[in-house]
LUMSE-283025 format. One line per field, with one value per residue (C-alpha): residue number from 1; residue in one letter; x negated, y negated, z negated. Coordinates in steps of 0.25 Angstrom, whole numbers, plus 5000, padded with zeros to 4 digits. Layout:
BEGIN
num	NUM, ...
residuo	A, ...
east	X, ...
north	Y, ...
up	Z, ...
This chain:
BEGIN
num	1, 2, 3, 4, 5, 6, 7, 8, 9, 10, 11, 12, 13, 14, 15, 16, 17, 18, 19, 20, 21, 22, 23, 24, 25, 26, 27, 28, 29, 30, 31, 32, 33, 34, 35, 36, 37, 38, 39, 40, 41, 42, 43, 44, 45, 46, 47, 48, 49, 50, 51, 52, 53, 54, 55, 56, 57, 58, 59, 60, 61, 62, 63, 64, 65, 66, 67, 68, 69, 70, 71, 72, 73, 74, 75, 76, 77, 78, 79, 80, 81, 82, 83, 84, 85, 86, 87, 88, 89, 90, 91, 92, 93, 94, 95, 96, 97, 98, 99, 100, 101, 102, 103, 104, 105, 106, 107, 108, 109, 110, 111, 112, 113, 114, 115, 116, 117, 118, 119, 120, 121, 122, 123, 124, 125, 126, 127, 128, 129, 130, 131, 132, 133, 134, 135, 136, 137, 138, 139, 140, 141, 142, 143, 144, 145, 146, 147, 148, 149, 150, 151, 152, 153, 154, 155, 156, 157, 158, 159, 160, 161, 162, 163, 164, 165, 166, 167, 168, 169, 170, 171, 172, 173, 174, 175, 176, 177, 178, 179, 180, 181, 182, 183, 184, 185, 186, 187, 188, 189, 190, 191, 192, 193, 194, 195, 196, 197, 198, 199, 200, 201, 202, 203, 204, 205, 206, 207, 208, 209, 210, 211, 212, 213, 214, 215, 216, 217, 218, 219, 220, 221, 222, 223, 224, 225, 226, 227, 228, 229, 230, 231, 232, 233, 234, 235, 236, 237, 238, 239, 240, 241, 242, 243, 244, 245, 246, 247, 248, 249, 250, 251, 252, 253, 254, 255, 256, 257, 258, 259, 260, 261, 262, 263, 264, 265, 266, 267, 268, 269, 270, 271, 272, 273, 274, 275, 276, 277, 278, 279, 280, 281, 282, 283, 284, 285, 286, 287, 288, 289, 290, 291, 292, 293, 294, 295, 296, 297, 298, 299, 300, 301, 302, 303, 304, 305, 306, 307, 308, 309, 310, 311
residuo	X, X, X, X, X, X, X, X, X, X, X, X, X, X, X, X, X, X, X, X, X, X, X, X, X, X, X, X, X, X, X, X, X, X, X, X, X, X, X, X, X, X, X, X, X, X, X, X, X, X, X, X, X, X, X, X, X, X, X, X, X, X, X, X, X, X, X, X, X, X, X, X, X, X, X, X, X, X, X, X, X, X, X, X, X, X, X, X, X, X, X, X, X, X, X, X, X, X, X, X, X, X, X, X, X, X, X, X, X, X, X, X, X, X, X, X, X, X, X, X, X, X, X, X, X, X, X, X, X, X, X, X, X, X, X, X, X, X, X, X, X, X, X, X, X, X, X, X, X, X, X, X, X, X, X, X, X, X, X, X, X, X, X, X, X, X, X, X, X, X, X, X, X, X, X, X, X, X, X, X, X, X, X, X, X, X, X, X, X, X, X, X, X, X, X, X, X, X, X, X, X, X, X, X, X, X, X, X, X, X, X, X, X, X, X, X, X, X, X, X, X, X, X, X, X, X, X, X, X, X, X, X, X, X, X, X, X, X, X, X, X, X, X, X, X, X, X, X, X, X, X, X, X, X, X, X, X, X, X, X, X, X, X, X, X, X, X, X, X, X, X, X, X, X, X, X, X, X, X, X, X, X, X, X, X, X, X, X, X, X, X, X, X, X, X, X, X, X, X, X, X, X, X, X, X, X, X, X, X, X, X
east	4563, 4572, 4585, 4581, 4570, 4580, 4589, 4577, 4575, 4588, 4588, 4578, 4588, 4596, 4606, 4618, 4611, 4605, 4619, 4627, 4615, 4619, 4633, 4634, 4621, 4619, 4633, 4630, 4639, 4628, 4637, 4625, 4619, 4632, 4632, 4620, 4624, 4629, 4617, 4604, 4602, 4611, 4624, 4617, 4613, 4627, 4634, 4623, 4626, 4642, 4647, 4653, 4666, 4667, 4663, 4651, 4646, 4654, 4668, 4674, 4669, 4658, 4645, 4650, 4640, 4638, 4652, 4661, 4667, 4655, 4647, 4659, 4657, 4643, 4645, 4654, 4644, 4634, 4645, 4645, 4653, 4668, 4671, 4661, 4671, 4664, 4667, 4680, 4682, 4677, 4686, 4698, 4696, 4694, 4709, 4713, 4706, 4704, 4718, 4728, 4734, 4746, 4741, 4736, 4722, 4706, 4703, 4691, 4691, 4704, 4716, 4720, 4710, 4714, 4715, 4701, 4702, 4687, 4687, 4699, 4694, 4679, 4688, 4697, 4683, 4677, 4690, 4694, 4678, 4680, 4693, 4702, 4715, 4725, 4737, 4728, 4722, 4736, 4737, 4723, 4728, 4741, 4732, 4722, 4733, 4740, 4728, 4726, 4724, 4730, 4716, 4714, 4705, 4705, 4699, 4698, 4703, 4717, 4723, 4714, 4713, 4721, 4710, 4715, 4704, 4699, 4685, 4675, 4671, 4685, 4689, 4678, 4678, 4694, 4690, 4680, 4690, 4701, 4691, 4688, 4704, 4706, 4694, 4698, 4711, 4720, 4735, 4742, 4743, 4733, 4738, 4740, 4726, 4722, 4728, 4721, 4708, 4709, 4711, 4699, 4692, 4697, 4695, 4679, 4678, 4687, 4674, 4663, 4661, 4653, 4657, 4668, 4680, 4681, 4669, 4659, 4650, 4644, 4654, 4642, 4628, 4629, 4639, 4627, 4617, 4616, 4618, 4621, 4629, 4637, 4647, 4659, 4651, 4654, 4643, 4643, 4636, 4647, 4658, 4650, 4650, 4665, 4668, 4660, 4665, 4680, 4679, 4680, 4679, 4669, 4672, 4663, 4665, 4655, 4642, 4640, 4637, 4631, 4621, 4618, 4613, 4605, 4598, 4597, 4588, 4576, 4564, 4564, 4578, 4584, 4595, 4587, 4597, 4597, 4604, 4608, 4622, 4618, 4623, 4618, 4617, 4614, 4602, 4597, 4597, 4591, 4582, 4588, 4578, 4575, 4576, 4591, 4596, 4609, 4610, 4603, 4614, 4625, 4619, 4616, 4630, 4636, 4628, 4629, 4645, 4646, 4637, 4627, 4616, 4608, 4598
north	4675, 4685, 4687, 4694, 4684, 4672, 4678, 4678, 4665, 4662, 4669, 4659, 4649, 4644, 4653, 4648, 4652, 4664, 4669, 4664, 4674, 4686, 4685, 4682, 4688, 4698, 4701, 4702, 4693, 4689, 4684, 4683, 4672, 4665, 4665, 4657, 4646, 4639, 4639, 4638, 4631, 4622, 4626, 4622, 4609, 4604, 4609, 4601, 4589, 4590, 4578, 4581, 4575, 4587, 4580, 4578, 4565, 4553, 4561, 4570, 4563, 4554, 4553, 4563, 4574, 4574, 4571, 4584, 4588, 4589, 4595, 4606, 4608, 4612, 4622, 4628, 4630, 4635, 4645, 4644, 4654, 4647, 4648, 4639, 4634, 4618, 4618, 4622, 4612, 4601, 4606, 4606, 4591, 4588, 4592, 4585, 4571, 4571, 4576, 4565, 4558, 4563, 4576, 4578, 4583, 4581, 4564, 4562, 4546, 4542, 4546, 4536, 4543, 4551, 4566, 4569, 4584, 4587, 4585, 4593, 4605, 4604, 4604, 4616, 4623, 4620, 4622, 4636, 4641, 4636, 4643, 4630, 4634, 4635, 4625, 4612, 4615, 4617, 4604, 4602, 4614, 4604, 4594, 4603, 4609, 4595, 4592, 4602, 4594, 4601, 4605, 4614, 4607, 4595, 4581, 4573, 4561, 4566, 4560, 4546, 4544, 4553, 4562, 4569, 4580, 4590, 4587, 4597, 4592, 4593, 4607, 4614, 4607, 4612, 4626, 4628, 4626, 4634, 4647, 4643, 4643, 4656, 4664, 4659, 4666, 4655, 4655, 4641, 4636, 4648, 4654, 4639, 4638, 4650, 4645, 4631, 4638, 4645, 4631, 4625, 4638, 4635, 4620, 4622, 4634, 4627, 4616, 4628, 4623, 4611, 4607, 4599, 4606, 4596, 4592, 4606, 4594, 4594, 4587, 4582, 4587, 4586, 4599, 4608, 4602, 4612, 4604, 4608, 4606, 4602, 4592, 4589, 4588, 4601, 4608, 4622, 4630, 4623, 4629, 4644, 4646, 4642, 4651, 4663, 4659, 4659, 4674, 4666, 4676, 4674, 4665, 4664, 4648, 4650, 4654, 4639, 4635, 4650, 4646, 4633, 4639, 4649, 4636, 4631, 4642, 4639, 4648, 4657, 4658, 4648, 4636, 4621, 4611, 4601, 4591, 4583, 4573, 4560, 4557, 4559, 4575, 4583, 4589, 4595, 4608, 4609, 4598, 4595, 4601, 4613, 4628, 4629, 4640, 4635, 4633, 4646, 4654, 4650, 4652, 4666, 4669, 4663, 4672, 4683, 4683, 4681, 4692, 4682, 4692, 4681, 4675
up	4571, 4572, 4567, 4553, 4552, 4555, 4544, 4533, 4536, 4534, 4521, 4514, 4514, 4505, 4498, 4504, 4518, 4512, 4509, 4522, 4530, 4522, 4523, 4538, 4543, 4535, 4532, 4516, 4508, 4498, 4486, 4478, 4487, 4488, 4474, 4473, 4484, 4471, 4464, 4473, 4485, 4493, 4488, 4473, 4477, 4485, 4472, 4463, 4471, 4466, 4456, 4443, 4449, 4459, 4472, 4480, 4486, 4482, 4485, 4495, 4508, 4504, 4506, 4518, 4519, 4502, 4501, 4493, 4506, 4514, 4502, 4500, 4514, 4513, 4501, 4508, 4520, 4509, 4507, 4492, 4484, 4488, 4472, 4468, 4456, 4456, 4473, 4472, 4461, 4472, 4481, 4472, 4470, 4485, 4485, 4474, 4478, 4494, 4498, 4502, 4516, 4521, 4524, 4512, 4516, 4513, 4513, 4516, 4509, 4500, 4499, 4511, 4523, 4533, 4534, 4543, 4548, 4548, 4532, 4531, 4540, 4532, 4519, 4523, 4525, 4511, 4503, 4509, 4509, 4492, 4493, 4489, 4483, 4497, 4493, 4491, 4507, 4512, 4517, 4521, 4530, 4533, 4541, 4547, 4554, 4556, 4564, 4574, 4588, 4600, 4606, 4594, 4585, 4578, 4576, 4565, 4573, 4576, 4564, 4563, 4577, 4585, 4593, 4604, 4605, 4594, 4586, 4587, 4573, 4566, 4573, 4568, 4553, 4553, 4559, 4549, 4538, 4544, 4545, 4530, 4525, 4535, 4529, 4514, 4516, 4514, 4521, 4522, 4536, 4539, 4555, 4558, 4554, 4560, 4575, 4572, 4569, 4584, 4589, 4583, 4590, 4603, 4603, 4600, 4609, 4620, 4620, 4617, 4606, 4611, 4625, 4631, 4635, 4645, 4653, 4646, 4640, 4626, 4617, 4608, 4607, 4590, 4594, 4595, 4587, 4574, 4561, 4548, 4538, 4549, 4542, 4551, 4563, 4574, 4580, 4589, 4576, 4567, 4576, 4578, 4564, 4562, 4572, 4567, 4552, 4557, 4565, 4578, 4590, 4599, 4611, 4624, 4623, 4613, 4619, 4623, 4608, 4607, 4617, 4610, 4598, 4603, 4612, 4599, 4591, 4585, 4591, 4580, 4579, 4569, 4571, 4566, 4561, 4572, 4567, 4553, 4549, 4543, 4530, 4513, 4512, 4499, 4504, 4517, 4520, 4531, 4539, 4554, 4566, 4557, 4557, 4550, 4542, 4542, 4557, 4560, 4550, 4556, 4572, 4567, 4562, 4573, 4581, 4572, 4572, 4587, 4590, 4596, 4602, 4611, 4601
């Protein structure tokens, strides 16, 4: 297929992809389709599956991937209308329930856990996308930046076990929730962030976004398999589409992970899911080992925005 064929493919997908193709392929902010994210589709069902009490699951963090925060996480990758009046409502009560420690962050079990920076930096992505009032995320902001290691990134390890290198993992779950809170507009802690996020940046490109900085190996082979919904877990697309999300410039430390893509590509030009998380899921949207149009959206605006001419 070519690349008008690819995107009319794309377009007999659900609305939420429907409206994700127009606004960055086709550069037509189709409000009328984001409207209807609520009401048809996927965005419908993960909101039918919300309890009268406000949550998802059993609670914030349990079972994991129908849990409220993971479920929070895949609305906001539907890219539901960020007023959505019953999300904000969740989100709301997140901070009124899950703060607590002595930083006074995001728990992800009890009042008595332990801060955990990939929850914070996914939770930062949700609660700016929903537009979450600024003074309750200020101290969220407090231990993201508390955190920072001095190779750039971070690791959810540094405050549990005393890591000594960054986690691909955690670096691009707290880079994706600074681009959030800087694209939303909010200002607390913002040119610290703003330095931190051009850490996080160097960190990943320092390892091209896959490789050992050290020996030019392969950190682990799951970094270029193509999953989705992603979770915690880091992969090169993960990392392409933060970086295309945040207005990162290009970088020739790229083109390794660039290359991997394009080996990748189906025959006729789409992206399959290669690969599925274990775990009680609301329902599949895609099956693993086929054609996917999540996958093959996000290649192409990566592509798209990096003026990628060879494919």
């Amino acid at each position: 297929m070519n690349q008008t064929e690819i995107i009319n493919w794309l377009l007999q997908g659900d609305v939420a992809i429907q409206y994700q193709v127009h606004r960055d392929l086709l550069t037509n902010d189709r409000k009328d389709l984001q409207a209807r994210i609520t009401t048809e589709g996927w965005g419908a069902q993960l909101l039918s599956k919300r309890q009268a009490a406000g949550h998802w699951g059993q609670a914030f963090y349990q079972p994991k991937w129908i849990s409220s925060h993971y479920t929070l996480m895949d609305l906001r990758n539907l890219c539901i209308a960020p007023s959505n009046s019953l999300i904000k409502e969740s989100i709301d009560q997140i901070l009124q329930t899950e703060k607590g420690g002595k930083e006074h962050c995001i728990l992800p079990i009890g009042k008595d856990g332990v801060c955990d920076m990939c929850i914070n930096g996914m939770f930062l992505n949700y609660a700016a996308y929903f537009q979450t009032n600024e003074e309750p995320l200020k101290s969220v902001v407090d231990f993201i930046l508390s955190q920072r290691m001095p190779d750039g990134g971070f690791n959810c390890r540094l405050n549990r076990s005393g890591a000594t290198h960054s986690s691909m993992h955690t670096t691009i779950s707290t880079l994706e929730g600074i681009v959030e809170y800087e694209k939303n507009g909010y200002t607390y802690r913002l040119a610290e962030l703003q330095k931190t996020k051009a850490t996080c940046v160097e960190f990943l490109l320092l390892h091209q976004l896959y490789l050992s900085d050290r020996t030019g190996a392969i950190i682990h082979k799951d970094f270029l398999r193509l999953t989705y919904p992603d979770r915690w877990k880091y992969n090169i697309l993960r990392a392409l589409d933060c970086f295309q999300e945040g207005n990162i410039p290009w970088d020739k430390r790229l083109r390794p992970a660039i290359d991997v893509l394009l080996k990748k590509r189906n025959k006729e030009g789409t992206w399959n899911v290669q690969a599925k998380y274990p775990g009680k899921i609301h329902f599949e949207m895609e099956k693993a080992g086929k054609p996917s149009r999540w996958n093959t959206l996000r290649v192409m605006r990566v592509f798209q925005y990096f003026d990628i001419l060879d494919w």
